[in-house]
N, C-alpha and C positions, 0 to 999 in steps of 0.2 A: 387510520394507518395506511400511509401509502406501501405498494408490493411491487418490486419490478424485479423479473426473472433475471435479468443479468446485473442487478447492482443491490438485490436484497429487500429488505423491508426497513423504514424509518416512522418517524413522526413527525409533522410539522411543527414549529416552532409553539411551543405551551400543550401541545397535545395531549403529549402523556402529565406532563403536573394536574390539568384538567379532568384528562379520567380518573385521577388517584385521588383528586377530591370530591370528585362523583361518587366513589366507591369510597371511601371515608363518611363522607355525610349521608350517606346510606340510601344514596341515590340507586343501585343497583339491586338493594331488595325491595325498593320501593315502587323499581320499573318490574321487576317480576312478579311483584303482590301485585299488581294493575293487571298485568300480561295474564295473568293467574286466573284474575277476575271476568277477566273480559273473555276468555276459554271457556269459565265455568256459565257464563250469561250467552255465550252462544251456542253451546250443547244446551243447556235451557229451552232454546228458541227452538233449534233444529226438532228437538223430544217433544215439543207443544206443534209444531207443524207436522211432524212424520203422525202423531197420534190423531190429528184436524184426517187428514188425507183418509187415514185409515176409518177413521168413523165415518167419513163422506163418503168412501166406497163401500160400505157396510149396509150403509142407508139408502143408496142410491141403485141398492142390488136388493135392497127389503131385505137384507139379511140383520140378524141380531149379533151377538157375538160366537154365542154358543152354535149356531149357525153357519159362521167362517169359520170357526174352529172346525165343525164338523166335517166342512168340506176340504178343509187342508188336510184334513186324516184321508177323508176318502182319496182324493188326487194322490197324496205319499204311497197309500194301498196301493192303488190303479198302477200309478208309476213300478213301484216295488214287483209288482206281477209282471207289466211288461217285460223290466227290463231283466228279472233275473232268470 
């Protein structure tokens, strides 16, 4: 779709018959079931790298889990005492 501020928006010649049988033959849910996909496979990625990170500074500080937890409580304390 072409846009110009002083004369409007059009289509070029077959443009729009093109989209409407894109969006007929079901082209349009078929780009958003893909789009859908490929969202849910990159939160995937992102959730298996953020969880890598965290266990390699876990590990690489000899701490276990129960361990960072316990120091994130402490720091909240500490923080919590400072600042109020």
């Amino acid at each position: 779709m072409d846009v110009c501020k002083g004369h409007g928006s059009w289509f070029d010649r077959d443009e729009l018959r093109r989209i409407v049988e894109f969006i007929r033959s079901g082209g349009l849910e078929a780009s958003r079931a893909r789009e859908k996909s490929e969202l849910q496979e990159e939160r995937r990625r992102l959730n298996q790298e953020r969880l890598a990170l965290q266990a390699d500074r876990s590990s690489s500080l000899g701490w276990g889990e129960d361990q960072r937890l316990s120091g994130i409580a402490s720091a909240r304390g500490l923080l919590k005492f400072l600042l109020d």
